[in-house]
C-alpha positions as CSV (number, residue, x, y, z in Angstrom):
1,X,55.1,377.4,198.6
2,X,57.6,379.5,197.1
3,X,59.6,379.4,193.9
4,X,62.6,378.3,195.8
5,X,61.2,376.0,197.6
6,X,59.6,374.4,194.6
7,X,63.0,374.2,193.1
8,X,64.3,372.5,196.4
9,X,62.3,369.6,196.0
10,X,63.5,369.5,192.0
11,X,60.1,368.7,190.4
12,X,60.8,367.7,187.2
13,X,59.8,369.8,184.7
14,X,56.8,370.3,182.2
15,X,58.9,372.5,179.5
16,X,62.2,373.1,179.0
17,X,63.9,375.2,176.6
18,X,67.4,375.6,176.3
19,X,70.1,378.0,174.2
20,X,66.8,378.6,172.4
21,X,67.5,381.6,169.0
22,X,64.7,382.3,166.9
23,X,65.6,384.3,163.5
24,X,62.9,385.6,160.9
25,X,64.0,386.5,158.0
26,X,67.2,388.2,158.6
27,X,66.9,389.3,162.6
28,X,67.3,387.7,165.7
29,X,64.8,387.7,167.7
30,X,65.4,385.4,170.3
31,X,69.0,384.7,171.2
32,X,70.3,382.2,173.6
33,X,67.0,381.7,175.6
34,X,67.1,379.1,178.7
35,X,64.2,378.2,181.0
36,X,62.2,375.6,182.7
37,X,59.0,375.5,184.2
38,X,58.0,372.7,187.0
39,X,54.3,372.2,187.9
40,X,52.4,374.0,189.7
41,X,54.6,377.5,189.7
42,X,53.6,380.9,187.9
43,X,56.1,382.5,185.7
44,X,55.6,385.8,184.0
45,X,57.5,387.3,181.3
46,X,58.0,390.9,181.0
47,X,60.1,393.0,178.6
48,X,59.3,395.7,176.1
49,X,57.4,396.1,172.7
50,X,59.4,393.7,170.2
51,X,61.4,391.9,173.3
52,X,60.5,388.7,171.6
53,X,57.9,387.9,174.2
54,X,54.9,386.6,172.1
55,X,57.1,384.6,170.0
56,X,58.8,383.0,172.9
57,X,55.3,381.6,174.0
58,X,54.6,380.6,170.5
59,X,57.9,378.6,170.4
60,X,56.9,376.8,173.6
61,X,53.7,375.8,172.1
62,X,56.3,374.5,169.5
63,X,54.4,377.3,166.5
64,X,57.9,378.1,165.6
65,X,60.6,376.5,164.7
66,X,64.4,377.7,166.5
67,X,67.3,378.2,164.6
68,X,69.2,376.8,167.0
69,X,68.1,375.0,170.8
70,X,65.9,373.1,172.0
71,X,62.5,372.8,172.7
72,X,61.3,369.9,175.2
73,X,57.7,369.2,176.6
74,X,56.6,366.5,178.9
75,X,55.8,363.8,176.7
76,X,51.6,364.1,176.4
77,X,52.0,367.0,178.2
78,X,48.3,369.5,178.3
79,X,48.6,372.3,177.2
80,X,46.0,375.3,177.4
81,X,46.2,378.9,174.9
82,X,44.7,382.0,176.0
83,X,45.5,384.4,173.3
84,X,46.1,388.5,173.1
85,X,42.6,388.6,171.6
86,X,40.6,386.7,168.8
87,X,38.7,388.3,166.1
88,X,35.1,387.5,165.8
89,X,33.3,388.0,162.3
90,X,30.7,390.2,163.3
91,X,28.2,388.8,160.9
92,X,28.6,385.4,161.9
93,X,25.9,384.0,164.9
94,X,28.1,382.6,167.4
95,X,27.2,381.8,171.2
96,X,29.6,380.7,173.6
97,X,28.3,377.5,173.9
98,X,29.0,376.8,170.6
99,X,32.4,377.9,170.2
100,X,33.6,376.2,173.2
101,X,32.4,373.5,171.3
102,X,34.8,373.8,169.0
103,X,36.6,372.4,167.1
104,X,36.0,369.4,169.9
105,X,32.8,369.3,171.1
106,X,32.5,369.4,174.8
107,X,29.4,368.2,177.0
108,X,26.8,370.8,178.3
109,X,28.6,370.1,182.0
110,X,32.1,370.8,180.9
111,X,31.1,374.2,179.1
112,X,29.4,375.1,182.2
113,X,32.4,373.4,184.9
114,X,34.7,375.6,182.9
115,X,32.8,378.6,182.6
116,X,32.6,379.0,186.1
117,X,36.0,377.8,186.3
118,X,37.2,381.3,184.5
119,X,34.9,383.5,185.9
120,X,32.3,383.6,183.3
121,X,29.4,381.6,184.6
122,X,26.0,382.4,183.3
123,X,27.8,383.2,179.5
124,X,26.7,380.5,178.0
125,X,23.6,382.0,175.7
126,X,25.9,385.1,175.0
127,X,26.7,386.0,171.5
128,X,30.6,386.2,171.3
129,X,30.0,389.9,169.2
130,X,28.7,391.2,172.0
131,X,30.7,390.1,174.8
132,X,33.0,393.0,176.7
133,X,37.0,392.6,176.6
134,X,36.8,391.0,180.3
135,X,34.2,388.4,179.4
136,X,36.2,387.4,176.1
137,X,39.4,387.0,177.9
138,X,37.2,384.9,180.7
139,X,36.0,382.6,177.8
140,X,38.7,382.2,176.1
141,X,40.4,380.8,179.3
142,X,37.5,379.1,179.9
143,X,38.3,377.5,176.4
144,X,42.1,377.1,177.7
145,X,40.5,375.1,180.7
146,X,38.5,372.4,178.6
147,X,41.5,370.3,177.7
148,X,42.6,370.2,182.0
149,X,45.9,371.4,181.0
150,X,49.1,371.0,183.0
151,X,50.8,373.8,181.5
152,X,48.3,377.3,180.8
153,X,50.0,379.7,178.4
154,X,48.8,382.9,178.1
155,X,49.6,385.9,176.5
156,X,48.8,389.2,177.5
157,X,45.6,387.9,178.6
158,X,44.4,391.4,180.6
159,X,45.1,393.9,177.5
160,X,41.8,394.7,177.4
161,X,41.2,395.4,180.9
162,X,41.1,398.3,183.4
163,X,44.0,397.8,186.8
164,X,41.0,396.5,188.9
165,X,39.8,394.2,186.1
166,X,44.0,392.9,185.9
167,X,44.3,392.0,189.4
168,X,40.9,390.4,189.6
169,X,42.3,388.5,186.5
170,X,45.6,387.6,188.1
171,X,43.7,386.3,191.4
172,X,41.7,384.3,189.6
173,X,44.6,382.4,187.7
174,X,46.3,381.7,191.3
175,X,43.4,380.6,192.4
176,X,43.3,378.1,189.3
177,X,46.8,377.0,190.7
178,X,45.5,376.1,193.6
179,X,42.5,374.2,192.6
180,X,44.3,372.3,189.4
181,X,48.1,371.9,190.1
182,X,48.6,373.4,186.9
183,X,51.5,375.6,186.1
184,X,51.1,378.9,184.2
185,X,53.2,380.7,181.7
186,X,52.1,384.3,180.8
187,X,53.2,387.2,179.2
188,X,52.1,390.4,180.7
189,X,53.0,394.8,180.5
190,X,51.1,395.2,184.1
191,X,54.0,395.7,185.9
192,X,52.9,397.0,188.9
193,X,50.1,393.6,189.4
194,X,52.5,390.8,187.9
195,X,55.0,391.1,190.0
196,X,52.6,390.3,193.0
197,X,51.0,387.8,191.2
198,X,54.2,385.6,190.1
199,X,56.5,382.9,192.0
200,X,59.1,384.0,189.4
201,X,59.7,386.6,186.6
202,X,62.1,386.8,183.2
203,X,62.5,389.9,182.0
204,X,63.3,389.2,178.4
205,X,64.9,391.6,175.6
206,X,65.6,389.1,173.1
207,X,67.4,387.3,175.4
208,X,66.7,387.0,178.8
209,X,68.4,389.8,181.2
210,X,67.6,388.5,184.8
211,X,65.0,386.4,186.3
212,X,64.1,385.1,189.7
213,X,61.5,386.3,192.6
214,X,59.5,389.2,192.2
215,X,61.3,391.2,194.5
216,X,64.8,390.3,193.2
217,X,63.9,390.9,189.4
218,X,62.4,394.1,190.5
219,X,65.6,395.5,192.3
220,X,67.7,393.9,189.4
221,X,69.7,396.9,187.4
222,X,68.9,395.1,184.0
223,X,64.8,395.4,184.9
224,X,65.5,398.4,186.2
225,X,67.4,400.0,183.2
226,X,64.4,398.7,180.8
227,X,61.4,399.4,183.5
228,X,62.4,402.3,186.0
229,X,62.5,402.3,189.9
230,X,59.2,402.8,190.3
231,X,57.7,398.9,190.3
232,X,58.7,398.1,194.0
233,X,56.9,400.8,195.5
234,X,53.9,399.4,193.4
235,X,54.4,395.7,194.2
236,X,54.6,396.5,198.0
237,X,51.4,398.7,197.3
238,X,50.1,395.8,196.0
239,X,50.8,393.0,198.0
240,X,49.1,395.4,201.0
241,X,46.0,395.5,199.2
242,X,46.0,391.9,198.3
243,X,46.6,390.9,201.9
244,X,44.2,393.0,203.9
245,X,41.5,391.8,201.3
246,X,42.2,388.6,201.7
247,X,42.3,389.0,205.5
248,X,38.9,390.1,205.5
249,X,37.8,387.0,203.8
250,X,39.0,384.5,206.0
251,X,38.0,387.2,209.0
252,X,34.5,386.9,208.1
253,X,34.8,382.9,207.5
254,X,34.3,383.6,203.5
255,X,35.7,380.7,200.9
256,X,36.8,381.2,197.5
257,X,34.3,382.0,195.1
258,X,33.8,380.5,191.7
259,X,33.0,383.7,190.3
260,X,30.3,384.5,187.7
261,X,30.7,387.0,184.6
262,X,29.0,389.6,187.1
263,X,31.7,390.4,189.0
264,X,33.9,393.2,188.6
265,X,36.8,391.6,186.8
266,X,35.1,393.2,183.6
């Protein structure tokens, strides 16, 4: 299903900001913001360094406060928080068992349900130090995933990872999609995957400067102006590679795989 024909059927939505500015201190950094998201669709937001991006996701999770707007969530609306990173003391003994245990703890089949969920099956014994930058993005989704959220917000969740490690990441939201129903906000600088990877995309520069359809935003002169030409040759490059893989796997009668922290999504 596509983003417009999600919007056909007029879902109601899960959030939905409106003429949303956020000033700290003395400057503006998000001016006259509207958006919704309906379930079940992903929506990326790109944009440069200090676009407002990050803070934008933090005023969805309603972590700061507008100076003018709106902010509305589905009442008891689940939400799920995969962050840029998290700092680990390195002294402190920490599995991964135990800090998806908290603050909440969570039963020995949900760590595991969830693990697998994100990828990172067979973690479980790991000390948090010594996990790589794709297992600790894997976990901290897997985190995300305990509360069943309607609504996963993530931002900039493949920093740490190589293009091959990205896309892997990226397919393994949309597959998350499919299995849960639940819609997905991110915030992402890999241009040449996201766009592949989302029903719809906002370019934002403290305020938002076009949005729509992968392809659309990507011809757009405003995402052009801030990003170059040079992301449509990529996303067609991209959505090749994609499809012939995922050709192969229904050719050869394969199913999609809960993957384990083995795989090259590292």
């Amino acid at each position: 299903m596509t983003a417009h024909d999600r919007t056909m059927s007029a879902p109601a939505p899960l959030l939905a900001i409106s003429a949303l500015d956020v000033v700290l201190g003395r400057t503006t950094i998000l001016k006259d913001v509207t958006l919704s998201i309906v379930p079940g669709e992903i929506v990326t937001i790109v944009g440069p360094n200090g676009s407002g991006k990050s803070t934008l996701l933090r005023a969805a999770l309603g972590a700061v406060r507008p100076a003018a707007g709106n902010v509305w969530r589905k009442p008891g609306l689940r939400l799920g928080y995969v962050p840029q990173k998290l700092h680990i003391e390195p002294a402190l003994p920490l599995s991964v068992r135990r800090f998806l245990g908290l603050p909440v703890r969570v039963s020995q089949a949900q760590a595991r349900d969830a693990l697998e969920s994100a990828g990172a099956g067979g973690l479980e014994t790991h000390q948090m130090i010594s996990l790589s930058g794709g297992q600790m993005q894997r976990v901290l989704l897997a985190r995300a995933l305990l509360n069943r959220p309607e609504l996963l917000i993530l931002d900039e969740p493949t920093q740490a990872l190589d293009q091959p490690g990205a896309a892997a990441f990226y397919r393994r939201i949309a597959q998350l999609r499919e299995t849960t129903g639940c819609a997905v906000l991110m915030v992402s600088h890999d241009l040449h995957v996201v766009m592949a990877a989302s029903d719809r995309v906002i370019c934002l520069n403290r305020h938002i400067c076009c949005q729509g359809e992968p392809e659309h935003v990507a011809s757009a002169p405003q995402y052009r102006a801030l990003f170059g030409t040079g992301t449509g040759g990529a996303l067609a490059l991209y959505r090749h590679q994609h499809d012939h893989a995922h050709d192969h796997a229904h050719d050869s009668g394969g199913a999609p795989v809960r993957g384990t922290a083995q795989e090259a999504e590292r």
